[in-house]
Every structure is written in structure tokens, then in C-alpha cells.
C-alpha angles and dihedrals in degrees: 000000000000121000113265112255132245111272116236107253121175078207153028116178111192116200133191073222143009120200096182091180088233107100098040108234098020122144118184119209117206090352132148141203125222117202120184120176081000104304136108109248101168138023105174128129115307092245088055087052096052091057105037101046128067085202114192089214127014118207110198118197105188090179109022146089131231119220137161117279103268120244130225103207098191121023133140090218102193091044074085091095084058088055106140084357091126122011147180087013127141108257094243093046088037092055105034099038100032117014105037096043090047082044096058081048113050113017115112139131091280088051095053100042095045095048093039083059101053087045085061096045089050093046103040087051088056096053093263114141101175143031143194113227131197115179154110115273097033096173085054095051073046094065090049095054098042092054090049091048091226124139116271137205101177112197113232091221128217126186128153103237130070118262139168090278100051144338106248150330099304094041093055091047097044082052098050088049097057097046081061102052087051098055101030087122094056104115097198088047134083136162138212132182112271114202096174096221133311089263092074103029126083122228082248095056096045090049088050095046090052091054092050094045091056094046092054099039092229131131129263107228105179125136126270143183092354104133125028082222085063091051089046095046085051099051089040086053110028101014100246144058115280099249090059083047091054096054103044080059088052108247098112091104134106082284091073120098106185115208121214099348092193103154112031117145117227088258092060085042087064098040089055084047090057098041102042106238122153132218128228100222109205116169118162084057099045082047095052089046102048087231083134142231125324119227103238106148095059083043092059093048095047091065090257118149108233124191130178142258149186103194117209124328084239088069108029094029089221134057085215114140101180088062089046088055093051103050086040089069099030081054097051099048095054105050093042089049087227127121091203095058117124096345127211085271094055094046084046100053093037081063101045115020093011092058089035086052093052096056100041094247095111078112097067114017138003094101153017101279123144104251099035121096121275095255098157151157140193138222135198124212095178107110127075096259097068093038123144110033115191097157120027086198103045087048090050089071102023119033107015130066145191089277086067093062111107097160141039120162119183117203088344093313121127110225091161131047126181092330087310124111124246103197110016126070113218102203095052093056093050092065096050081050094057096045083057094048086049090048102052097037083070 
């Protein structure tokens, strides 16, 4: 019989290691990964690649390793032109005294759309693909990441008082609504209902938004447990906690994506595990805020997806997963007084499948699996910093860093070369960044 011939790829990326996430724990040696039309159709040894593909372009990657695009599962993406704006401030003080009033101020469409740019630049340079968003003026965060090509999950927010954006519950989610219907056919977006927090959310609202949520299979992304002065306004106002108030309104499903969950008790840990729910982790926030320490580790165990998140860059003050990841793990093990807690394999699955869980997107992206789209990112362990390297996983969450990133492809497109952006001019951004910091240190 003739030899079979060579199958048609757009791509073949070749990698000194894969971890593709599935299977947990798996490390490839000399592998490489075939997308054709933006999939991955192939992930075999480098030599059988070779062989097997015709590729249109080959990308080799002598010292690197090849991992999903990570996912940040909660971000305000244009809060990134407040970066730095109000620091080392309480939450409740930060937000009512510095971010909302500059807020009332300042957000509009250009805002948006400039600062949800940055926030791409700043996330598809440290290996992230897609991001949860939650902010006023989604269409406008759309057209950002559109123009980034990055993958979007824009929040249909919801908050009780007027704003810029809209005048009330019903007008943002009529609004939100609306924004979806229009871009439904936008492969790289995707929505999910955005009660801010129960804190600013009526019981009416909440009940609305579950129904919606159901009726439009798409995720609930609010936050949740993050201060002890938001469990104590809850039980002062509607006599419990807000998870248990959550639940009597019936949001407490796999619908539910929990943000902060600082301060949940054992029992409400349980109660997230049987229902499904998942939990936004966000250190470096809950760290600058003083809102406290998840508790991850016992998350994990009770069967509870995590994913990770940055927060705003207002909070934070940087969109940078792979730091997240780092001090998730470093946290957990310290407060559980275990070295074994949350290993480099689980950090790195709560920012890739975990996030892409959350969301409903494990379909289609979270990991390197033949079928799902070629949302991935490089890494390179070359420098001394990173030698030796005795273990690539283990480096991904404790050694290495976003600055080590030289490649991120979305869907088989390649928004990052060589350290280097594709589709977004940085100097030009910079530009729109410096009107905003003029405009808000007035």
C-alpha cells in the first residue's frame, strides 16, 4: 500500500514540554500540537508530527513549555486606568469614598473601551486567553476584546442604583440583554449574568437575574463572602449570611460563580460542594484589602471548582495569573500547615479548566485536548532564573512568571510573538492611558 499521506495543519507548535492540564499531573517530553481551522487536532511526539502533518507554518520551542491559555475567571478590565488610583484603603472606604465617585465621574464608553484594552494588552502578554468581565459599558469591553482578539465573558451587570450606564435594575438588564442578542454569533464572546454583591442587589433583582440565568443557560458571576462587614450587613438586614440568602432566592446552582469567598464556614463549604457552585479565588486582592484568606485548600477537598482571578487592577494593581497562582498555593499551604496543599498541578488547573469550568467553556477550551480550540501560551524556562528544571509544572507556579510568556495564540491566532503584540500597539495605548491619568488626577 502507499504511504499515507501527510494531513493539512495551519499549525504545528513543537515544545521541549506540553502540560496539557488533562490528565492532571501530566508532563510531555519532545511533543507537539497540530491546529487546523483553530482547533487542536493532534497532540503526539514531535518526530510523528512531523510525519504525519503537512503544516502551513511550524513553530519550534527548544526551551519552552506549552500550556492552555490561562483563564481569569473575575477581572473589571477597564478599572486598569485606576491602577494605583487609590491604595492601601479599607474595601468599603476604597470603594465608597474613591472608586465609585471617580467612577460617577469618569466612566463612559471611551473609558471602557480604552482601559479594557490596556487590560488585554496586559493579560494576553502574560499568557491569559480569556477573561471574565464584570462592568459598565459591556459592548464597549466587546469591542476591546474583539479588537484584541482575546476571549471574552462580558458580565450583564446588575446594581440598584443609577449610573452612567443605566438607571436601575431592569434598565441594566434590559441592557445586558440586548448587547447579547447583538453579538450571539461572536465566536471569541460569551455573557453571564453580574449582580455586583449582595450588598447592592435586592432580593427582587437577585430572583429575576436566576430566572434569567436559567433561561439562557449562562453562568452568575457576583461577589460573595469577601468582607466580614458584608456578612454582618446581611445578617443586620436580611437575618442570615448572604450565601444562605442566596440560596433561599435560588441562585445557589452550578450556575453560581462565587467571588472572593473569603469567609465561608465548613457548613457553607459543603453546601457550595452539593450544589455545584464554583469560587473565584483572588489573592492578591483579598490580601491588599485586608478582606482576608480563602479557604482553598478545604475548597478543593470538598469537591468545590476554584478558578482564579486577578480583580481589578484597581485592587490588585496587576491582571497577572501566574502570580495569582503562586501566592494561591503559597496561601494555602500556610494557613492549612500543610506543605501538599493545593500543589503546582491544582494552581495550575484552578487557572486554566477550573476558570474554563466555571464559565461553561471546558468544551472548548481549559486544556490541551484534541477537539478543543487552540487557546495557548508559551513559556519559556531558559534563563537562569528558571535552571535547572527538574520539574516544568512545578516551575509554571513557582519559579517562573508572566515575563516569561513569548507566545499566546486564541483560537490559532497568534496575539503574541516573541514577547512582542500582534494586534495592539503599545504606544498608542499608551497615549489613550495618559489622557485618563490626566483626567482623574483632577
Amino acid at each position: 500500500m502507499p504511504p499515507t499521506p501527510p494531513q493539512p495543519a495551519d499549525l504545528l507548535i513543537e515544545a521541549r514540554w506540553i502540560v496539557p492540564v488533562e490528565p492532571a499531573g501530566v508532563v510531555l517530553e519532545r511533543h507537539a500540537v497540530a491546529v487546523r481551522d483553530g482547533r487542536i487536532t493532534g497532540m503526539l511526539p514531535a518526530d510523528e508530527a512531523r510525519r504525519r502533518y503537512a503544516p502551513a507554518e511550524t513553530v519550534s520551542l527548544d526551551e519552552h513549555v506549552l500550556i492552555p491559555g490561562l483563564v481569569n475567571l473575575h477581572t473589571h478590565a477597564a478599572m486598569t486606568v485606576m491602577r494605583g488610583y487609590a491604595d492601601d484603603k479599607p474595601l468599603m472606604s476604597w470603594l465608597r469614598d474613591h472608586i465609585w465617585p471617580a467612577e460617577a465621574a469618569h466612566a463612559s464608553p471611551e473609558m471602557v473601551y480604552d482601559g479594557t484594552l490596556l487590560a488585554c494588552a496586559e493579560m494576553i502578554a502574560g499568557g491569559v486567553t480569556c477573561a471574565n468581565d464584570m462592568y459598565f459599558f459591556p459592548e464597549d469591553a466587546a469591542r476591546a476584546f474583539l479588537d484584541a482578539g482575546m476571549r471574552g465573558v462580558l458580565g450583564m451587570i446588575a446594581v440598584e442604583f443609577p449610573t452612567a450606564y443605566a438607571t436601575g435594575p431592569d434598565h441594566y438588564i434590559a441592557k445586558g440583554l440586548a448587547l447579547r442578542d447583538r453579538l450571539a454569533e461572536e465566536p471569541l464572546l460569551s455573557f453571564c449574568m453580574a449582580p455586583h454583591a449582595p450588598y447592592t442587589v435586592s432580593d427582587a433583582t437577585f430572583t429575576r437575574i436566576a430566572t434569567i440565568a436559567e433561561e439562557l443557560d449562562v453562568p452568575i458571576h457576583v461577589h460573595l463572602h469577601e468582607t466580614d462587614d458584608e456578612i454582618a450587613e446581611s445578617l443586620r438586614r436580611h437575618g442570615v449570611r448572604p450565601l444562605e440568602r442566596l440560596r433561599a432566592l435560588g441562585l445557589a446552582t452550578p450556575r453560581l460563580i462565587g467571588v472572593h469567598g473569603v469567609h465561608f464556614t465548613p457548613r457553607e463549604i459543603a453546601l457550595l460542594a452539593r450544589t455545584g457552585c464554583h469560587v473565584a479565588h483572588c489573592p492578591s486582592s483579598n490580601l491588599k484589602l485586608a478582606s482576608g484568606i480563602a479557604r482553598i485548600a478545604d475548597l478543593l477537598e470538598a469537591g468545590v471548582n476554584v478558578g482564579i482571578g486577578t480583580d481589578g487592577a484597581a485592587s490588585n494593581n496587576r491582571l497577572d495569573v501566574f502570580q495569582e497562582m503562586r501566592t494561591a498555593a503559597l496561601l494555602a499551604k500556610g494557613v492549612s500547615g500543610r506543605a501538599d496543599a493545593v500543589p503546582a498541578s491544582a494552581a495550575l488547573r484552578a487557572a486554566t479548566l477550573g476558570g474554563a469550568k466555571a464559565l461553561g467553556l471546558d468544551g472548548r477550551i481549559g486544556s490541551i485536548t484534541v477537539g478543543k480550540e487552540a487557546d495557548l501560551a508559551a513559556v519559556r524556562l531558559g534563563g537562569p532564573e528558571t535552571q535547572p528544571c527538574f520539574d516544568p509544572l512545578s516551575h509554571l507556579v513557582y519559579a517562573a512568571g508572566r515575563e516569561h510568556v513569548t507566545h499566546v495564540w486564541v483560537g490559532g491566532v497568534l496575539l503574541l510573538r516573541d514577547t512582542f503584540l500582534t494586534r495592539i500597539a503599545p504606544g498608542e495605548l499608551e497615549k489613550r492611558t495618559a489622557l485618563w491619568h490626566n483626567k482623574l488626577m483632577k
